[in-house]
C-alpha positions in Angstrom: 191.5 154.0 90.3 189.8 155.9 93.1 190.0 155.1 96.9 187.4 155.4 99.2 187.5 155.7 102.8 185.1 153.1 105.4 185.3 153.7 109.4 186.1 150.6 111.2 184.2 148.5 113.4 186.2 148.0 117.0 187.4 144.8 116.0 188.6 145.5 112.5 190.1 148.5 114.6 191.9 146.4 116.7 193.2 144.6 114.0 194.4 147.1 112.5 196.3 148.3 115.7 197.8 144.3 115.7 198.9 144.9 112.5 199.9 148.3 112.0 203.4 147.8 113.1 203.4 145.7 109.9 201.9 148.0 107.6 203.9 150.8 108.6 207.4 148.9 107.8 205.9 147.9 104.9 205.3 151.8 103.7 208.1 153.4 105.7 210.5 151.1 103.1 209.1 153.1 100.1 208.3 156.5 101.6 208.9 158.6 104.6 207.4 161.9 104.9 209.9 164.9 105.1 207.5 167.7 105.0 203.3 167.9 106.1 201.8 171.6 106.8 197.8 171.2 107.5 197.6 174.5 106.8 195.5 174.8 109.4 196.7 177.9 111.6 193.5 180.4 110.9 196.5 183.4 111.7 199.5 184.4 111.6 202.9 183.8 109.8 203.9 180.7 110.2 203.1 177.8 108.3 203.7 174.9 110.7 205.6 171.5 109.6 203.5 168.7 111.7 206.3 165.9 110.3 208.8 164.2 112.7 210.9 165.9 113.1 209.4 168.7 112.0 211.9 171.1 110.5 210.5 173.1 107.9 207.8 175.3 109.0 207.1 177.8 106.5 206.9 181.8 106.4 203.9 183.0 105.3 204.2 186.4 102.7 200.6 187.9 102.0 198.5 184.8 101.6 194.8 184.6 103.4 194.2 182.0 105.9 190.6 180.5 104.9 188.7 177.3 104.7 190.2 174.5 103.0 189.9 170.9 102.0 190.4 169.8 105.6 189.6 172.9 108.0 192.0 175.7 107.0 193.8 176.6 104.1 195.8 179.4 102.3 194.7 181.6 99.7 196.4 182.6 96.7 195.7 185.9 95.0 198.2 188.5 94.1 201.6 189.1 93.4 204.3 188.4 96.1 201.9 185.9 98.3 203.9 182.9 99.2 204.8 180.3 101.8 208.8 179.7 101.9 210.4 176.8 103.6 213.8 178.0 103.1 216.2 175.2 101.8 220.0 174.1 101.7 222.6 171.8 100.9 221.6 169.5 103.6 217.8 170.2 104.1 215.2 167.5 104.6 213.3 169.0 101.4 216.8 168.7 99.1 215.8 165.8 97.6 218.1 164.2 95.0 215.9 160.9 94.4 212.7 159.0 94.7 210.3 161.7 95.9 206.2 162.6 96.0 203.8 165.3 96.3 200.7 165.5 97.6 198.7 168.3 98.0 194.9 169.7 97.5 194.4 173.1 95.4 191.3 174.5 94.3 191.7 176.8 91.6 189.7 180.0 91.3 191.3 182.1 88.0 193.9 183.1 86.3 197.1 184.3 87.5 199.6 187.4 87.1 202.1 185.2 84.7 202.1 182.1 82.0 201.8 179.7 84.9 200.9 179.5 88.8 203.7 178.0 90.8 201.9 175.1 93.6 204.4 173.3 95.4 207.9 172.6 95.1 211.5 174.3 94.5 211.3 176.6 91.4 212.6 180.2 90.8 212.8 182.3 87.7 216.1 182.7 86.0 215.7 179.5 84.2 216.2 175.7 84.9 219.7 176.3 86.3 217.6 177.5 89.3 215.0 175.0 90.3 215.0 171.4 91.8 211.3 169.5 91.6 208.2 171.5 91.4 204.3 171.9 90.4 202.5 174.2 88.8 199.2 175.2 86.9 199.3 176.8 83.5 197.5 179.9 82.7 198.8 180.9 79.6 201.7 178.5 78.6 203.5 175.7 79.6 206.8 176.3 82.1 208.7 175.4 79.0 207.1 178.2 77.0 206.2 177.3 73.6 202.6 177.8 73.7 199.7 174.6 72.4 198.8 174.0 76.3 195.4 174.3 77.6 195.2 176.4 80.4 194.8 174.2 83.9 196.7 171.6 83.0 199.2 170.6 85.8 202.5 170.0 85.6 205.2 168.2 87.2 208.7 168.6 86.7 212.6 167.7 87.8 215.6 169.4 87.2 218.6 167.6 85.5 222.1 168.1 84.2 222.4 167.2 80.8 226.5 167.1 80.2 226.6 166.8 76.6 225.0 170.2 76.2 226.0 171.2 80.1 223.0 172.6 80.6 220.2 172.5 83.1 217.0 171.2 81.7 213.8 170.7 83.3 211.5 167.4 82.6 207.9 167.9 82.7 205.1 165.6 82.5 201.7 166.9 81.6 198.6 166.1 83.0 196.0 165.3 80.7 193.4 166.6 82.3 192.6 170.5 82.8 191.6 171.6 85.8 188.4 174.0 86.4 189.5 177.4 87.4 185.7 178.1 89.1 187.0 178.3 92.6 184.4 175.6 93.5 186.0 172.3 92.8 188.3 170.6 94.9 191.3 168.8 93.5 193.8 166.2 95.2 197.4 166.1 93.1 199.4 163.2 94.0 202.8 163.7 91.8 205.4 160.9 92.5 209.2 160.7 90.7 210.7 157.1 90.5 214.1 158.2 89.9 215.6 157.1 86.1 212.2 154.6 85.9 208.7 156.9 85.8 207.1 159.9 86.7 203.3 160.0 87.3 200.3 162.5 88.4 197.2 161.2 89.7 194.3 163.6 89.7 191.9 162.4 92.4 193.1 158.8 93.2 193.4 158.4 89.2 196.3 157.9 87.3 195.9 160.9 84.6 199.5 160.8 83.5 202.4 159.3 83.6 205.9 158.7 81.3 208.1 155.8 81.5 211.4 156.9 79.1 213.6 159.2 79.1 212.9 160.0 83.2 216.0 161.9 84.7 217.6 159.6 87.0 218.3 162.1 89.5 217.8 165.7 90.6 220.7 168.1 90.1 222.4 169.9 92.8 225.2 168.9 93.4 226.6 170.6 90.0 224.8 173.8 90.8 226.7 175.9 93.5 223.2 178.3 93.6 221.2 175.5 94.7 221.3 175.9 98.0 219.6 179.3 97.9 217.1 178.2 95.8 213.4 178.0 98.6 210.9 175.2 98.8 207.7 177.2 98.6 204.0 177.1 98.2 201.5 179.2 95.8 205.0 181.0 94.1 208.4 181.0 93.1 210.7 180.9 95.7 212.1 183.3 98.1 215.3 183.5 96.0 212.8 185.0 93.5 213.9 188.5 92.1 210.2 187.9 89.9 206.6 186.8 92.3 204.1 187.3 89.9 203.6 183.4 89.3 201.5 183.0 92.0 198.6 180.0 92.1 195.5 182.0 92.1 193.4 179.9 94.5 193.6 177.6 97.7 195.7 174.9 98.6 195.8 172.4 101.8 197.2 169.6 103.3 200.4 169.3 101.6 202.7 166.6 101.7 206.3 166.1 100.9 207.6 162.1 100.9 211.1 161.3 100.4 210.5 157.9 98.5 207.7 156.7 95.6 204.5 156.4 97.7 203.4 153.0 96.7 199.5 153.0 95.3 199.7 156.6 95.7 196.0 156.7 94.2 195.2 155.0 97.9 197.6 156.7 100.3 196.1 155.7 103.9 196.3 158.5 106.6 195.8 156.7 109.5 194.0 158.8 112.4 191.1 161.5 112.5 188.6 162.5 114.6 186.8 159.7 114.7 189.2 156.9 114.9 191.2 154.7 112.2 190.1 154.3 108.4 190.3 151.8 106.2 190.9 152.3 102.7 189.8 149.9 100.1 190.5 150.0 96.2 187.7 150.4 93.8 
């Protein structure tokens, strides 16, 4: 499936305004955005969150702002570079449920470690110590054990398994491998139906997705650390004694959704430059 995007005529416009009070119930009943940064600064520190309300604007460690996707971006490229949204008990990006990413990266190379950490809530120490996250493998899988191809994505949840009463993570492969040539685009759309199916979609296509065995929620509430654990972009998080798993590239115009977005192949972001869009299925 891939989506593609047609600027209105003024009536179908208006239309769209008459029934956009529709549309947005409709959507708002699946998914409601917690966290957007456009990444779009050109300086500083400060990552700004652009959702309502925003509450999570980001500190920016070492990373280069640049051209993105979508005007700026941040650049990934060495050890310790990172964005950190902080996160506790009670944050907006503590989710325990339904949730989706979405996110564009371009990758240019290999890392400093096994993998490149993208977006999410992961810090070394093991399992025990991460929440939902993404990440691009360099060397080996998250899960170490070696067999997978270097660029592959991966999106995984944490869960507490009480017969063994241990953290594990649950990661879904994508089956596609991503060029690291630091030319191509990617858009990652990575969406977590609790207990029911996990799925990433690699530019509006589905590329993988698992239906069994899907944890049916995220663990913190057994995990007294959790709340030091850091949402974070391009590496661990701040809670972190390790940074070398950096994302060597860029990323841009990533989105956190509290909630399965619904045809997340053809999310519709309403409002640019130029007006309204509509967005039509191929």
């Amino acid at each position: 499936m891939r989506c593609h995007i047609h600027f209105a005529s003024a009536a179908l416009i208006l239309a769209t305004l008459l029934l956009g009070s529709l549309w947005t119930t409709s959507v708002q009943a699946e998914a409601i955005l917690v966290g957007y940064w456009n990444l779009d600064e050109t300086s500083g520190t400060t990552a700004a969150d652009s959702a309502t309300p925003p509450a999570s604007d980001g500190s920016v460690t070492g990373a280069t702002w640049t051209t993105g996707h979508l005007n700026g971006g941040l650049s990934f490229d060495a050890t310790g570079e990172r964005v950190d949204m902080g996160l506790g008990g009670s944050n907006e990006l503590a989710l325990t449920g339904d949730l989706s990413l979405d996110f564009w990266m371009k990758p240019a190379g290999i890392g400093g470690a096994k993998y490149g950490a993208l977006v999410g809530i992961n810090v070394s120490g093991g399992s025990n110590n991460d929440g939902y996250f993404t990440d691009i493998v360099y060397t080996d899988s998250v899960l170490g054990g070696g067999g997978v191809a270097a660029g592959t994505i991966e999106f995984g949840v944490t869960y507490y398994d009480t017969g063994a009463a241990l953290y594990k993570n649950f990661v879904l492969r994508s089956a596609t491998a991503l060029a690291n040539d630091n030319t191509t685009w990617y858009h990652i759309q990575a969406v977590y139906d609790a207990g029911n199916r996990m799925a990433i979609y690699i530019d509006g296509d589905l590329d993988a997705e698992v239906t069994t065995g899907v944890p049916a929620a995220i663990d913190y509430a057994n995990n007294p650390a959790k709340p030091v654990s850091s949402f974070s972009l391009g590496n661990l998080g701040a809670a972190s004694t390790v940074h070398t798993y950096y994302f060597n590239g860029t990323l841009d115009e990533v989105r956190v959704f509290s909630g399965a977005v619904p045809e997340p192949g053809c999310l519709v972001l309403l409002g640019s430059l130029l007006g309204f869009a509509l967005i039509r299925r191929k």
